[in-house]
C-alpha positions in Angstrom: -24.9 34.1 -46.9 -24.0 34.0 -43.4 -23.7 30.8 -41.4 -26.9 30.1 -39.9 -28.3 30.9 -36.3 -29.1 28.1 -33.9 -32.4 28.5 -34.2 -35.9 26.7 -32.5 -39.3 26.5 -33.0 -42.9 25.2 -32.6 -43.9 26.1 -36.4 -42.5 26.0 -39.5 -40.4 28.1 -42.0 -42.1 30.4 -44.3 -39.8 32.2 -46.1 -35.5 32.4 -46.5 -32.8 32.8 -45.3 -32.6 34.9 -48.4 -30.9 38.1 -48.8 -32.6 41.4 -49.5 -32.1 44.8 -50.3 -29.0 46.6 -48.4 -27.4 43.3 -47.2 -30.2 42.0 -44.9 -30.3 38.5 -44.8 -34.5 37.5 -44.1 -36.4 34.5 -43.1 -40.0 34.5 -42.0 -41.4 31.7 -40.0 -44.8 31.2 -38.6 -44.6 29.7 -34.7 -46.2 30.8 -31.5 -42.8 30.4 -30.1 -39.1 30.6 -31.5 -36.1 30.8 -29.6 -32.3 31.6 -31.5 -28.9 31.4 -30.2 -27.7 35.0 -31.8 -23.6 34.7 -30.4 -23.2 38.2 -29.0 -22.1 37.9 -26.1 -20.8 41.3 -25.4 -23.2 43.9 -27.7 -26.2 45.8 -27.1 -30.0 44.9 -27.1 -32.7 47.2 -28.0 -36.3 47.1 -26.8 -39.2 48.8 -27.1 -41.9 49.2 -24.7 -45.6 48.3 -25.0 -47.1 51.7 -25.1 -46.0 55.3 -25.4 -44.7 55.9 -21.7 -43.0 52.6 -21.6 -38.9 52.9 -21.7 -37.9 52.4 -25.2 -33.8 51.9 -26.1 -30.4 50.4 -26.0 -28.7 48.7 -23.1 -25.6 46.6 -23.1 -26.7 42.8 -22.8 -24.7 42.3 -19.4 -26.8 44.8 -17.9 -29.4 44.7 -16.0 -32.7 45.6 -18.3 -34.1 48.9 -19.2 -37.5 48.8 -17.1 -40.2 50.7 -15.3 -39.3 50.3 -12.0 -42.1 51.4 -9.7 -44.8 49.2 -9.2 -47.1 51.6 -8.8 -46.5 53.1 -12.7 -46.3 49.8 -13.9 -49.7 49.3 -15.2 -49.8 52.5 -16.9 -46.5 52.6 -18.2 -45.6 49.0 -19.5 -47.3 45.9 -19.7 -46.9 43.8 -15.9 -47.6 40.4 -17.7 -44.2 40.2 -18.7 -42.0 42.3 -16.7 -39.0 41.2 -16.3 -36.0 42.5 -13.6 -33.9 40.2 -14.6 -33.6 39.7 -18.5 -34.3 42.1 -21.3 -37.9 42.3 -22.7 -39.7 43.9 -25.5 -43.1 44.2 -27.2 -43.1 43.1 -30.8 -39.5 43.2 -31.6 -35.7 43.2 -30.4 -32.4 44.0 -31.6 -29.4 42.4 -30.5 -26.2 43.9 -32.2 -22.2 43.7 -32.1 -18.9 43.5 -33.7 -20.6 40.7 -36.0 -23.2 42.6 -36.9 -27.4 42.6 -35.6 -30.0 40.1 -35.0 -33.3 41.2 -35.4 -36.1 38.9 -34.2 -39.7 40.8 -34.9 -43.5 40.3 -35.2 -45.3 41.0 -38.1 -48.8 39.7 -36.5 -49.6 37.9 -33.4 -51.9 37.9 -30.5 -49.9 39.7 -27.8 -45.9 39.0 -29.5 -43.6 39.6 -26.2 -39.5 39.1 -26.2 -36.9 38.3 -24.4 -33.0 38.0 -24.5 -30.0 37.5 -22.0 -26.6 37.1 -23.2 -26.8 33.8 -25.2 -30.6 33.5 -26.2 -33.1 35.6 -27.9 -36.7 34.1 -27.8 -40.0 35.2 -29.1 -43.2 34.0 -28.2 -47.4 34.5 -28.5 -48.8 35.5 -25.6 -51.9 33.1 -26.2 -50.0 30.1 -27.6 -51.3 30.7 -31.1 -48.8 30.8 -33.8 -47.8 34.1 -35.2 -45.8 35.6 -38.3 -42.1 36.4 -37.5 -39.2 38.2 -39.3 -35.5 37.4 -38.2 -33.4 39.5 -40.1 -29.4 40.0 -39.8 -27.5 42.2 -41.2 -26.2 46.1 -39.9 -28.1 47.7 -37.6 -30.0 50.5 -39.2 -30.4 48.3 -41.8 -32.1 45.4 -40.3 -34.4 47.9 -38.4 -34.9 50.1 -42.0 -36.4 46.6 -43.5 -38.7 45.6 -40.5 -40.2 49.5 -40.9 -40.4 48.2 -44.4 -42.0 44.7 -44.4 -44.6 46.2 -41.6 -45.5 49.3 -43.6 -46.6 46.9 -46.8 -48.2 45.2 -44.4 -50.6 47.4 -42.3 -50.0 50.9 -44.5 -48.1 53.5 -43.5 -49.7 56.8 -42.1 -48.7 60.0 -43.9 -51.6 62.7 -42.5 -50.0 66.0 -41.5 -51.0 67.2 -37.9 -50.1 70.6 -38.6 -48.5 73.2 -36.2 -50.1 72.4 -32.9 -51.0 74.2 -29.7 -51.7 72.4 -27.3 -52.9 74.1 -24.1 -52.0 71.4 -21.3 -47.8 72.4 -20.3 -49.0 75.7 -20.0 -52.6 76.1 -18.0 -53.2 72.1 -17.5 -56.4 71.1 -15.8 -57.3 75.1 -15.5 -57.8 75.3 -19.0 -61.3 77.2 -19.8 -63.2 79.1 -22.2 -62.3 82.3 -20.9 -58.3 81.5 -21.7 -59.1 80.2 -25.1 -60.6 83.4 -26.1 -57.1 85.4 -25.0 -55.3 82.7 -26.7 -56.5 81.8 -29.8 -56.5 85.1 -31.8 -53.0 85.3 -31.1 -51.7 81.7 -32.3 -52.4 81.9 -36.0 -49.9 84.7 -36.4 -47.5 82.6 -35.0 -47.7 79.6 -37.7 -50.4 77.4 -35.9 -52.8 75.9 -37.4 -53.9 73.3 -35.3 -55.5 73.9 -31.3 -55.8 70.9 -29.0 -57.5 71.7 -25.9 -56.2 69.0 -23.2 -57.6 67.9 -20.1 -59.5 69.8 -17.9 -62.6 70.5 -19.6 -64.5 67.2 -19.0 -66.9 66.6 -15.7 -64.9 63.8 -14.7 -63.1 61.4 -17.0 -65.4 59.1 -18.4 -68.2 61.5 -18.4 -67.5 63.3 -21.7 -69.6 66.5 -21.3 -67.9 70.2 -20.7 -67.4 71.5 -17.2 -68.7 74.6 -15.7 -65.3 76.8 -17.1 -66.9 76.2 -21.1 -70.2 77.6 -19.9 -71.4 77.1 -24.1 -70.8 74.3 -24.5 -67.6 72.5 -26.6 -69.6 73.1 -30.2 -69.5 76.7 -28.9 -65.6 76.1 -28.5 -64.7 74.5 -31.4 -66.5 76.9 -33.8 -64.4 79.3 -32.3 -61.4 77.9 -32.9 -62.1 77.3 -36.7 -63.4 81.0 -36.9 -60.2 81.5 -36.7 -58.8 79.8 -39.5 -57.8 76.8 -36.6 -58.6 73.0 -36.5 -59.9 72.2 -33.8 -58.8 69.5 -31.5 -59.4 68.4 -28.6 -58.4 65.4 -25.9 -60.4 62.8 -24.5 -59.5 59.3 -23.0 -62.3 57.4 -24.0 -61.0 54.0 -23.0 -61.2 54.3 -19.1 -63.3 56.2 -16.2 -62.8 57.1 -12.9 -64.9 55.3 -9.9 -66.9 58.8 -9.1 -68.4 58.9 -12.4 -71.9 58.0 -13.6 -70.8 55.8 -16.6 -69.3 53.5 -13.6 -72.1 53.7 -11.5 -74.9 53.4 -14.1 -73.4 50.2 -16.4 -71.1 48.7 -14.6 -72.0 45.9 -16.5 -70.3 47.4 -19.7 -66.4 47.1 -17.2 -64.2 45.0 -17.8 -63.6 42.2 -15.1 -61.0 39.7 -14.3 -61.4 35.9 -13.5 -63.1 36.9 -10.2 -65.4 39.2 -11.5 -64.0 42.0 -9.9 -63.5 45.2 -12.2 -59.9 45.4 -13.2 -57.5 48.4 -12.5 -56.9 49.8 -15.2 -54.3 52.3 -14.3 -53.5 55.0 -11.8 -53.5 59.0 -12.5 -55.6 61.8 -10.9 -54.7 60.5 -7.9 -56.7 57.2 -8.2 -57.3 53.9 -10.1 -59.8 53.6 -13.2 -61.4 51.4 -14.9 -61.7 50.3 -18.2 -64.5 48.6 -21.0 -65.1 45.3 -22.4 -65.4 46.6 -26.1 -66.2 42.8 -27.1 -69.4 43.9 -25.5 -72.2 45.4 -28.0 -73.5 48.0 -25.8 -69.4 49.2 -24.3 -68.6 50.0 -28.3 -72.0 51.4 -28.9 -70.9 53.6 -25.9 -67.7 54.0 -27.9 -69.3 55.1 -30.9 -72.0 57.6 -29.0 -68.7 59.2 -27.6 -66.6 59.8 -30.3 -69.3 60.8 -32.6 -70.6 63.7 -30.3 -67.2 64.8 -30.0 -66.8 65.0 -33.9 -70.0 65.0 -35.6 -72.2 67.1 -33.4 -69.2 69.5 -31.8 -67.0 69.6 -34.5 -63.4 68.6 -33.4 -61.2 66.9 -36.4 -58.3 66.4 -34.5 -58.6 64.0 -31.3 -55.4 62.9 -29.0 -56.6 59.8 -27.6 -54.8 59.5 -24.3 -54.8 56.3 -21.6 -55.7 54.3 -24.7 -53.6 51.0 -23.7 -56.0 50.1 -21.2 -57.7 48.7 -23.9 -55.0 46.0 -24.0 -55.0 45.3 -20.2 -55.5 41.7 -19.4 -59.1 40.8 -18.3 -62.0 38.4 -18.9 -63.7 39.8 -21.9 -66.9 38.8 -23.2 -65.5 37.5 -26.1 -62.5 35.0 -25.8 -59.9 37.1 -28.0 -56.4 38.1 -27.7 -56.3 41.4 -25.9 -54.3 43.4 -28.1 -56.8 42.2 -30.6 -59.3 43.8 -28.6 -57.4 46.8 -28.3 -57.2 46.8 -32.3 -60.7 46.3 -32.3 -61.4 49.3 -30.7 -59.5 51.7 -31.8 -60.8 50.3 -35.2 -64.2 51.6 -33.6 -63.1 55.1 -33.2 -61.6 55.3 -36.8 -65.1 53.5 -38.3 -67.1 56.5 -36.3 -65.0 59.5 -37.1 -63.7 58.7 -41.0 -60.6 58.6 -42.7 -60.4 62.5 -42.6 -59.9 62.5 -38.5 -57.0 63.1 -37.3 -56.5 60.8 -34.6 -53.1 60.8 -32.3 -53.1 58.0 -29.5 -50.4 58.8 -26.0 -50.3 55.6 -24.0 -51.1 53.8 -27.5 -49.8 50.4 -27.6 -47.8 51.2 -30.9 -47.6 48.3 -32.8 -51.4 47.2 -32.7 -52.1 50.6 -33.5 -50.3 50.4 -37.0 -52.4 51.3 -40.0 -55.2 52.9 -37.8 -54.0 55.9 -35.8 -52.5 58.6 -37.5 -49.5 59.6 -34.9 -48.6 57.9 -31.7 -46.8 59.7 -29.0 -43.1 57.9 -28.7 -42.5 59.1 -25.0 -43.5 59.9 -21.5 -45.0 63.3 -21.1 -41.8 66.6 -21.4 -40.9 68.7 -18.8 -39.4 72.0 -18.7 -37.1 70.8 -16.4 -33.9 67.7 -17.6 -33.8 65.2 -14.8 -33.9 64.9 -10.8 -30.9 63.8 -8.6 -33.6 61.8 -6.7 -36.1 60.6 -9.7 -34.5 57.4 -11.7 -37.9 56.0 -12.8 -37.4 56.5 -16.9 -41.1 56.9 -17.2 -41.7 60.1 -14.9 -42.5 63.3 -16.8 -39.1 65.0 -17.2 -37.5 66.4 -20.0 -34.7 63.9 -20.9 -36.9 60.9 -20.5 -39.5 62.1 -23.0 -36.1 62.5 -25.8 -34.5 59.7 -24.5 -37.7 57.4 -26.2 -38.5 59.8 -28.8 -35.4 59.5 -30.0 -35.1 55.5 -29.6 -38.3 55.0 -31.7 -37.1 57.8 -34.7 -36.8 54.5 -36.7 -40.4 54.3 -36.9 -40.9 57.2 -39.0 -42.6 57.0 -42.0 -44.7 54.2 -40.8 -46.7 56.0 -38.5 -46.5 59.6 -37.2 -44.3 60.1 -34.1 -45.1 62.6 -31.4 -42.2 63.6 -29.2 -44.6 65.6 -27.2 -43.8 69.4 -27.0 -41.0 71.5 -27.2 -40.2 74.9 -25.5 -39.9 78.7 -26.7 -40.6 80.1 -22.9 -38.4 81.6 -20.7 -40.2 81.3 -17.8 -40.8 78.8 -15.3 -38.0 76.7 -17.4 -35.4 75.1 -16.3 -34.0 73.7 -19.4 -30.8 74.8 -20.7 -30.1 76.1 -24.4 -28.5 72.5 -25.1 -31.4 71.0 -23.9 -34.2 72.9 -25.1 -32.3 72.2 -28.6 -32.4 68.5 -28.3 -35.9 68.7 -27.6 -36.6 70.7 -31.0 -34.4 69.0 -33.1 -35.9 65.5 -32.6 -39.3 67.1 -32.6 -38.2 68.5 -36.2 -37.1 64.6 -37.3 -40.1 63.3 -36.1 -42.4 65.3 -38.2 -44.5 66.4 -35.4 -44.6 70.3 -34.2 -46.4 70.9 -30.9 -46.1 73.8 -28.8 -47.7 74.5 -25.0 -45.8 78.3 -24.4 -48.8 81.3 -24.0 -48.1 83.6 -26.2 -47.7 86.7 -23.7 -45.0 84.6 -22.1 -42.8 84.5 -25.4 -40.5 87.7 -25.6 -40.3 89.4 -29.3 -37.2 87.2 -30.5 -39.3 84.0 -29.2 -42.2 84.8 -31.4 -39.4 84.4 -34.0 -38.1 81.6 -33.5 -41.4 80.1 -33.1 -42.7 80.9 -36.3 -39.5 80.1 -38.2 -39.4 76.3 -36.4 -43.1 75.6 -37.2 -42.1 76.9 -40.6 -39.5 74.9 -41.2 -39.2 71.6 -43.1 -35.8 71.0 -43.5 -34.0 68.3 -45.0 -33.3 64.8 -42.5 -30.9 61.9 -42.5 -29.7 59.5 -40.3 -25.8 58.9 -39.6 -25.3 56.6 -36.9 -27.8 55.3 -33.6 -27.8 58.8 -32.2 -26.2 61.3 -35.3 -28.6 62.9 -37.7 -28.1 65.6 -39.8 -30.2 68.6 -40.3 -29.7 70.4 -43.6 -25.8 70.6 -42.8 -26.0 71.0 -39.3 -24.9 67.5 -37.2 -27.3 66.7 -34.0 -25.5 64.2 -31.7 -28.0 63.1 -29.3 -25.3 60.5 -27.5 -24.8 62.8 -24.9 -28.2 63.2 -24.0 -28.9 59.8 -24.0 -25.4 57.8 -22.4 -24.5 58.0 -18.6 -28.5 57.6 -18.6 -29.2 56.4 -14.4 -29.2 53.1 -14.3 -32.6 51.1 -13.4 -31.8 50.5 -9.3 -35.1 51.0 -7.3 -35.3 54.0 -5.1 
């Protein structure tokens, strides 16, 4: 046994210290708050954001914290309760590690579970005051964060449905995706090794009004018969948590909105060049909304595979009907979707908040949207769609596998209108392959003869995975070294 941490709380020990399998020394203790002197001074701390887009990784603990760091993106991207420029913060869990060894301090349930840490202190807290179940663990680093995959996986389940080979059409026609490209498209993609088409935004009337657009002229059951005529699932995305201000659901129940103390509706978010809004799903008529949605989508149009995008504003703060902890409500909710569509669904949520989505989606995406272009000399924001962004998280959050599915977002065969290099385009497939997830956006008359190949052989391809060290894997025999992708990465200083 180690000698014990300087430790405080409001509650009361469950469980330990005890040690476990692999060295890891475990106590459990039930508090709304809990506060530890960990003694590593000079180490690194590890935090992960509260969604998909939010920055996920390692920075030294003298450093100034990894952050979003435009205000603007700050809704979307992270959660603005408890941003922090000035100490390191996390949802759920932290990791501080050094010489000594690693401290982790994480939340196996809690209403809204938030972290923070500086270079003496590492302190955990509810965000609603109510006392919560939490894990300290110490011992080496892959280790500690190896048992809190563990103790959460026997506690929420861990998600092991296959999303197949996808296509997804968004990196390739975006919002001019439209019937008549589809039927170009799909014939081709099943001699390639998909199975799997998700069609991406761009075919709604507006968001929040979840009816085609004039480009699918039959109508999405039209669409998605198609698709599986041709031996393809189809799937297809949909942000069902949030609308725009021009569309009817807003103007016709804004009772069903979610408001703030005020009774103003909250903002939800920014993207298509505006704010949106989102529900109160403590409200009957909001999840009967939910349900009508979601089942129309599935049941009467027939797609089994659904990306559920802008999903954390489901967890924005706001005055529900209902007085409940809002990542509760977000739980709720997405509990709604799985409850209308069945187990058999496959349902993958980008902008998920991950941890309340344990046990319930299928696949979370672990980044902020790829680019086919690395970084920007100008651009430092870690959230902004660029290549080395999206692996910089996907790769911080490969620990989760095996829990739930991880989506690194897509990877690229193209030649055109790319502006990755070999290396690059290599870091982006290899993580793809050791997250498990396989999504491609390249048209198939852009991919020259020995791309075809390669595509086909990668989404063929299930080779054996192990990791070696924070950033060293191996791949069959082959060694992927992601540290030089990741290091030197621009440090968070405002534009």
């Amino acid at each position: 046994m180690r000698d014990p941490l300087p430790i405080h709380h409001d509650g009361r020990v469950v469980a330990g210290p005890s040690e476990v399998v692999s060295g890891v020394e475990e106590s459990v203790i039930e508090a709304a708050r809990i506060a530890l002197l960990h003694g590593i001074a000079q180490g690194d701390v590890y935090r992960t954001g509260q969604n998909s887009w939010s920055p996920a990784g390692w920075r030294r603990i003298d450093e100034e914290p990894l952050r979003v760091l435009r205000a603007d993106r700050l809704q979307t991207a992270d959660d603005p309760a408890h941003h922090d420029v000035v100490r390191h913060h996390s949802s759920w869990m932290m990791v501080v590690t050094g010489e000594s060894g690693s401290v982790l301090l994480g939340c196996m349930e809690g209403e809204t579970p938030r972290l923070r840490a500086d270079t003496d202190v590492l302190t955990g807290w509810t965000e609603t005051g109510r006392p919560g179940t939490w894990v300290l663990l110490r011992g080496a680093e892959q280790d500690v964060l190896a048992r809190y995959r563990a103790l959460l996986a026997d506690r929420y389940g861990a998600m092991t449905a296959e999303p197949g080979a996808v296509w997804c059409s968004w990196y390739s026609l975006y919002e001019g995706v439209s019937q008549a490209l589809l039927d170009d498209i799909v014939p081709e993609l099943p001699g390639l090794g998909f199975d799997t088409v998700q069609i991406d935004d761009g075919w709604e009337r507006i968001v929040g009004d979840w009816q085609p657009n004039e480009k699918f002229p039959g109508g999405m059951r039209a669409t998605a018969d198609g698709i599986a005529q041709a031996g393809l699932r189809p799937g297809l995305w949909i942000a069902p948590f949030i609308a725009l201000p021009g569309s009817e659901i807003v103007a016709r129940h804004p009772e069903m909105l979610l408001r703030d103390g005020n009774g103003d509706l909250v903002r939800a978010g920014e993207n298509w060049g505006s704010h949106y809004y989102t529900f109160d799903f403590t409200r009957a008529d909001a999840r009967d909304h939910l349900v009508e949605t979601v089942r129309r989508v599935v049941k009467d149009w027939g797609f089994t595979y659904l990306k559920l995008d802008f999903i954390n504003a489901g967890a924005v703060a706001g005055r529900r009907s209902v007085d409940i902890d809002r990542e509760a409500a977000y739980r709720q909710a997405i509990a709604t979707i799985r409850d209308a569509v069945g187990p058999d669904v496959f349902l993958l949520g980008s902008g998920a908040p991950i941890f309340p989505s344990l046990g319930i989606l299928d696949a979370v995406r672990t980044g902020p949207d790829v680019a086919p272009l690395w970084s920007h000399f100008v651009v430092t924001e870690p959230t902004d769609a660029l290549g080395r962004n999206a692996l910089v998280n996907a790769t911080n959050r490969l620990w989760l596998r095996g829990l739930i599915g991880l989506d690194p977002d897509v990877v690229y065969f193209q030649r055109r209108q790319n502006l990755l290099t070999p290396e690059q385009r290599q870091w982006l497939l290899d993580c793809a392959t050791l997250s498990g997830f396989r999504a491609v956006s390249d048209l198939p008359d852009w991919l020259e003869s020995v791309d075809r190949d390669a595509v086909r052989d990668y989404l063929a391809s299930r080779p054996n995975t192990r990791q070696l060290s924070r950033y060293r894997y191996a791949i069959d025999e082959r060694i992927v070294d992601f540290s030089a992708a990741v290091d030197g990465l621009p440090g968070p200083y405002p534009l």
